[in-house]
DRENKE-365069 format. One record per residue (C-alpha): x, y, z. Coordinates in steps of 0.2 Angstrom, whole numbers, plus 5000, padded with zeros to 4 digits. Example, Ala and Ser with C-alpha at 12.3 -4.5 7.8 and 13.67 -1.06 7.14 Angstrom:
BEGIN
506249785039
506849955036
END
This chain:
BEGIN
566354095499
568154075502
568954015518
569654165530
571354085527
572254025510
573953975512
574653925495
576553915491
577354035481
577753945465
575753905464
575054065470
576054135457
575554015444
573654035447
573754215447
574454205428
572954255413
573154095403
572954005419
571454085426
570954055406
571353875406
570253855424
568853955419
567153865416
566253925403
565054065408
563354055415
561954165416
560254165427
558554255426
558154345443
557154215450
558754085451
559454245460
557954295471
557954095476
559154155487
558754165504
558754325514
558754325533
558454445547
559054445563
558254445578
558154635586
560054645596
558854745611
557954545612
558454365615
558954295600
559154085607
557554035616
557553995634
558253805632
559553875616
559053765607
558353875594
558554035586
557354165581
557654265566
556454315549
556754225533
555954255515
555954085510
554054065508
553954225497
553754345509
554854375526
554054275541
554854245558
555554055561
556653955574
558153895566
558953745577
560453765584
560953575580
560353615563
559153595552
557853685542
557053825551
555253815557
553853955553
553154025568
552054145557
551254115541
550854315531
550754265512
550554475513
551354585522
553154545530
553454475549
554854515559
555454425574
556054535586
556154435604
556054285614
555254315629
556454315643
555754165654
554654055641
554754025623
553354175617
553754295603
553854485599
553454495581
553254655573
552454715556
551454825546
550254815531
550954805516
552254915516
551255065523
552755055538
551155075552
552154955562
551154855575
551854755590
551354565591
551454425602
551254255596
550754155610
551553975614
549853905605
550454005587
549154135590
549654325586
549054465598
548954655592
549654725608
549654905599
548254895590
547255055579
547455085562
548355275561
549855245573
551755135571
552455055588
554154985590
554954855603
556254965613
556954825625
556854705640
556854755660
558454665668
556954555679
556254515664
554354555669
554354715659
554754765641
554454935635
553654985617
553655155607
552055215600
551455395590
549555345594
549455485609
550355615594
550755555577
552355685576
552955595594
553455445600
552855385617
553655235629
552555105636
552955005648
552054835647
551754685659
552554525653
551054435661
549454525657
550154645643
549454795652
550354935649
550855095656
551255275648
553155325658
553755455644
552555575637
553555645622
553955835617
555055825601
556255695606
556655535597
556955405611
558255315608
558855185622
557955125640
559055055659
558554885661
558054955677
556955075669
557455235676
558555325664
557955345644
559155425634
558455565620
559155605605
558455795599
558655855582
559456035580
559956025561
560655915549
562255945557
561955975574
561155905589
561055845607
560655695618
559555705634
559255575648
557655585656
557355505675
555755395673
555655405692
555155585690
553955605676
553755805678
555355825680
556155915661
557355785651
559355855657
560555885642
562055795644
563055865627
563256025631
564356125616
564756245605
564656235586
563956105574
564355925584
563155775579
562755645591
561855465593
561255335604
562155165605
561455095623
561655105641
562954985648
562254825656
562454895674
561455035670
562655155677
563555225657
562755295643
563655235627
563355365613
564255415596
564955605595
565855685577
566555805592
568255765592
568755745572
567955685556
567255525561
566155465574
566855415591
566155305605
566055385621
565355345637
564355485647
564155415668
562255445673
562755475693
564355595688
564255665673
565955605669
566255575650
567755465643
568155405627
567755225624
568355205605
568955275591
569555225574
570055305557
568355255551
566755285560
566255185573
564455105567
563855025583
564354955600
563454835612
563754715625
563354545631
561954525644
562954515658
564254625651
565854525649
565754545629
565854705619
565554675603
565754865591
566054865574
566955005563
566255065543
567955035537
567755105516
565855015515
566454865524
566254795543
567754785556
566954685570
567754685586
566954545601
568054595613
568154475633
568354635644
568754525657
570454475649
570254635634
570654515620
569754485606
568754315602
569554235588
568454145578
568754005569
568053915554
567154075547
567154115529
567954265523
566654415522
565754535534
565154485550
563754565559
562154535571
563154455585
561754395600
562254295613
561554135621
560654155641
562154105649
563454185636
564254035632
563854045611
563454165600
562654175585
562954285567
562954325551
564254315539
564054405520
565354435505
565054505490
564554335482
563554235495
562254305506
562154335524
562154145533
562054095549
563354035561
563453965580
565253995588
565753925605
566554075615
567653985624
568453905609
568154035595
567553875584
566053915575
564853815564
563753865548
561753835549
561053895533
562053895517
560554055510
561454045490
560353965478
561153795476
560753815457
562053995456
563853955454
564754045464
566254075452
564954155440
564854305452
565854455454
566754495467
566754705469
568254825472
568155005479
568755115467
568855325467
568755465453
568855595452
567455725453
567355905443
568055995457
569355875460
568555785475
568955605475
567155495475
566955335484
566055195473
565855015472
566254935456
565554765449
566754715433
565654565425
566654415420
567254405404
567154615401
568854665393
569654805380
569154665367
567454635374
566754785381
565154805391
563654925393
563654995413
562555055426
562655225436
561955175453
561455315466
560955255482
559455325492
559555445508
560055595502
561355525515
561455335512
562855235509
563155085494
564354945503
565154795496
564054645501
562654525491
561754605483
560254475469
559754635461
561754705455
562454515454
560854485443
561454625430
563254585432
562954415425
562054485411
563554605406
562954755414
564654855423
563754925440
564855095448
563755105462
564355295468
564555355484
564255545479
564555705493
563455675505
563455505507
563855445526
565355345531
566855485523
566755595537
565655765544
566455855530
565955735514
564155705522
563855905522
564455955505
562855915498
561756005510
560356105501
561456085485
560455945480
560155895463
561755995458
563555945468
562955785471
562255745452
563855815446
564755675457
563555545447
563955625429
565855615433
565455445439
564955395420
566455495417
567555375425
566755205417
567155305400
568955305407
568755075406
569455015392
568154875395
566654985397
565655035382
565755245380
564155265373
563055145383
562855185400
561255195409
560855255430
559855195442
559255215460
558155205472
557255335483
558355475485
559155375471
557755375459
557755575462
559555565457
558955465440
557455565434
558755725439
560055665429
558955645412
558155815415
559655935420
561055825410
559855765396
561255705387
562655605396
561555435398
560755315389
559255285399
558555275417
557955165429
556855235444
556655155458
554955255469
556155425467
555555615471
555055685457
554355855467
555055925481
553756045485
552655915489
553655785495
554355895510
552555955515
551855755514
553455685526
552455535536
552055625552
553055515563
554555615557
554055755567
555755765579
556755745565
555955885552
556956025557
558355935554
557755855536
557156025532
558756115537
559755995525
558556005510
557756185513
556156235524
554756225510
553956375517
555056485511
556156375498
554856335487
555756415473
557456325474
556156165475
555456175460
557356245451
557956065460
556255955457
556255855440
554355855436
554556035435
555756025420
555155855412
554955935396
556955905395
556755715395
557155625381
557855465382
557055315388
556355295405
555955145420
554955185434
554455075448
553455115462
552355035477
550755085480
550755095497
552555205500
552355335512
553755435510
553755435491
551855455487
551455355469
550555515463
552655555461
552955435451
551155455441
551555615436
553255595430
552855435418
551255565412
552555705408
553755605400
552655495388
552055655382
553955685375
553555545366
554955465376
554955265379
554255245395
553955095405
552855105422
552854935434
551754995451
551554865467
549854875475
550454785489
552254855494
552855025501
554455125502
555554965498
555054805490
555054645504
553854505494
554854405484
554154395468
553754575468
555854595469
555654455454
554854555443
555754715446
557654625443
556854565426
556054715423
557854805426
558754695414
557654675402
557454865401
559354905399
559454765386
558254855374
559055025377
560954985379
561154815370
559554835357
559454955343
558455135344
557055185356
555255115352
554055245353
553255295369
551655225367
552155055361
553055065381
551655085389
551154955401
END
């Protein structure tokens, strides 16, 4: 990663910005297989609701992937390799907490990607304890009381469609049932425990935040955003004092605003704004610090603002790149973060707040990848058939020119209202060092452009939207160092819908396709939600249409209906245990297809869900991706379907 701050004269800056210079400099190019790439470390923070530094700060908890599959670990603060505190060679383990007065854990997992999330503790001898234990139900750690005797957990084991809070004793881990939910999604808790603030869902473009007094448990849940028209709203988290809400509102323009609503007055006031939307904002224990961050064109803006002087903390020492996952120390004296950029992944840093000097811990890059081999991205925007200009990210490999042009990629990211971002990413680094071009498109709908882009899709999907993806090919057509006539499109989830819409309704503008555990049949897939999406169903079902009485346009929109249209050559991946996109989606597809006598290759994971987390699992799908686009873009024609099969 380059340093934040390059100063070069102007004689040599101009020098090493000319081609035969950059020729002259450039090592000759290398390439790696996906494992080299997939060697690189991933990390996950501890949750920003715990304590991140254990009570003497000497350590830090976060999850790491380094055995193969994520498990929670201390990294020292001195430095030095982290330490497992769990040991899964299955299902992925993430650390959550540090108890607030000894050095215990919250740890929280499911079972192999089934996203039944259970609550753990691993005790201070490294035994885990199932404190929500049962086999039908997810929990989730909510957050600590200010005297550190409580924390409070969220469970659907009472109602599958509703979330309940549990208060448990730090002690004895006996617990206590203080909101009995009735179609709210409960967002954030007072450290005293009194206040709980609600989110509930109206539709995809509308809705409103309660708080509910935990002193009175009869007492109904009081609206705090009253209003008129389509306003969407969020929950960041109650100030440390307890006394301010902190929540997100599109009230007031395109993009989403901070404000902060006042529990004893009712009293609301603008806390931030930006020309972006504001993506989070939370505070320090003691409240000193406000750290917010803004989603400035798929990139971070963080702010850590010292509200006793309102500077910023300028930190020193920190590569360029996007920082995120700030926690603080007990006594608020250091923080630690993550810094990413589009070619090194997210590594640790400790910074000294009174200095601004900050320190790296990990360095998460395979030491065998050379840096300079990886692409740096630019945001780039077409335009799409109506004239509406489309956000995308665009990976040029090295060495693609007018005189050595290369295949590309279509990438459509999941949602329906997701959002691609510049940042490392193995699996698009992987195909840009084999000579794939990757547009990964931020079609209508997608979040982060405004209220306005995220709605023009709304029940137009698999039409507007694909259009956006087709004009996206369109514009890497436009690239004199982008072959015409080879380009492929990917995605996953909502993305993988995109794909296997894009070779049925627009059979002829790409090459192949690559499906990653897409929707394949809306009928079926909106009457099979996971039940612990009740709160939010009205709102899903207002955005993609009620299948009770929308079944028709379902099936128009729903690409195993029209299959019969596909005919050039197909990848699915799927795990066996996704909840929100069953396999039997995926099964039927690749059963329809092959009997086009299309090339179809079918790769299912028995032991991952909606998302793939082990590490080999991720191996073998980046292999499978380039391997697949190399016989179909760089090879010569289609084999026939049954010599595809797996």
């Amino acid at each position: 990663m380059r340093p934040a701050v390059l100063v070069l004269s102007a004689a040599l800056a101009l020098a090493a910005c000319t081609p035969a210079a950059e020729e002259a400099k450039a090592p000759p190019h290398q390439t790696y297989d996906a494992r080299t790439f997939f060697d690189t470390t991933s990390i996950s923070m501890a949750n920003p609701s715990g304590f991140a530094f254990s009570l003497d700060g000497t350590s830090l908890l976060l999850a790491t992937d380094k055995s193969g599959v994520f498990n929670a670990a201390a990294l020292p603060v001195a430095g030095g390799d982290p330490a497992p505190l769990t040991q899964s060679t299955t299902s992925a383990n993430f650390a959550v907490s540090y108890f607030p007065a000894d050095d215990r854990v919250i740890v929280e997992a499911d079972s192999g990607g089934n996203e039944l999330n259970h609550v753990y503790v691993r005790e201070a001898d490294g035994s885990m304890k199932d404190i929500t234990p049962g086999d039908k139900h997810t929990a989730s750690f909510l957050d600590w009381s200010d005297d550190g005797k409580t924390f409070w957990v969220t469970s659907n084991e009472r109602d599958p469609q509703m979330f309940d809070v549990y208060a448990y004793d730090v002690a004895t881990f006996a617990r206590k049932l203080v909101f009995k939910n009735a179609g709210f999604l409960p967002g954030a808790i007072t450290g005293d425990g009194k206040w709980l603030a609600l989110q509930k869902e109206i539709t995809s473009a509308n809705n409103d935040l309660y708080i509910a007094d935990l002193t009175r448990p009869n007492a109904a849940p009081k609206l705090i955003t009253q209003h008129t028209g389509n306003i969407s709203h969020g929950i960041y988290e109650f100030t440390p004092d307890n006394k301010s809400l902190a929540y997100a509102t599109d009230e007031h323009g395109e993009f989403i605003q901070a404000w902060t609503y006042d529990v004893a007055s009712g009293a609301k006031a603008e806390l931030l704004k930006a020309d972006w939307d504001v993506m989070f904002v939370t505070w320090s224990p003691s409240g000193r610090y406000r750290v917010s961050a803004i989603n400035a064109d798929a990139s971070t803006q963080l702010t850590i603002l010292d509200t006793t002087s309102n500077t910023p903390v300028a930190l020193t020492g920190v590569p360029a790149g996007d920082i995120n996952n700030v926690r603080f120390n007990r006594n608020e004296s250091q923080i630690a973060f993550a810094v990413a950029s589009d070619t090194s992944p997210a590594d640790v840093f400790v910074a000294d707040l009174a200095t601004g000097a900050a320190r790296r811990l990990t360095t998460n890059l395979n030491p065998a990848i050379d840096e300079s081999m990886l692409v740096t991205t630019e945001v780039v925007r077409y335009k799409s058939f109506d004239g509406l200009d489309i956000p995308a990210i665009l990976f040029k490999p090295k060495g693609a020119s007018a005189e050595d042009p290369v295949p590309a990629v279509v990438d459509v990211h999941g949602g329906p209202g997701g959002q691609n971002r510049k940042g490392y990413t193995a699996l698009y680094q992987h195909l840009a060092n084999h000579g794939y071009a990757v547009l990964r498109v931020n079609n209508r709908g997608s979040s982060g452009y405004g209220k306005t882009f995220f709605h023009m899709d709304d029940r137009k999907h698999g039409e507007v939207d694909l259009d956006d993806v087709v004009y996206g090919k369109k514009y890497l057509q436009t690239l004199d160092w982008v072959q015409k006539d080879k380009i492929a499109v990917m995605g996953g989830s909502y993305g993988g819908y995109m794909v296997a819409a894009a070779l049925a309704f627009r059979p002829d503008e790409f090459n192949a396709g690559i499906d990653i555990f897409g929707v394949t049949n809306w009928v079926r897939t909106l009457k099979s939600i996971p039940p612990w999406w009740g709160a939010q169903k009205d709102s899903l079902y207002d955005e993609m249409g009620d299948p009770a009485v929308d079944e028709e346009r379902h099936q128009r929109i729903s690409p195993l209906f029209h299959a019969a249209n596909i005919r050039k050559p197909l990848l699915v991946i799927q795990g066996a245990n996704d909840p929100r996109v069953l396999q039997v989606e995926s099964d039927e597809l690749v059963a329809a297809v092959r009997k086009n006598n299309v090339p179809v290759e079918y790769i299912v994971f028995p032991d991952e869900g909606h998302g793939f987390l082990r590490k080999e699992n991720r191996i073998k799908a980046s292999d499978a991706y380039v391997a697949f686009l190399d016989k179909y873009l760089k090879g010569g024609a289609a084999a026939p379907a049954e010599a595809a099969r797996p």
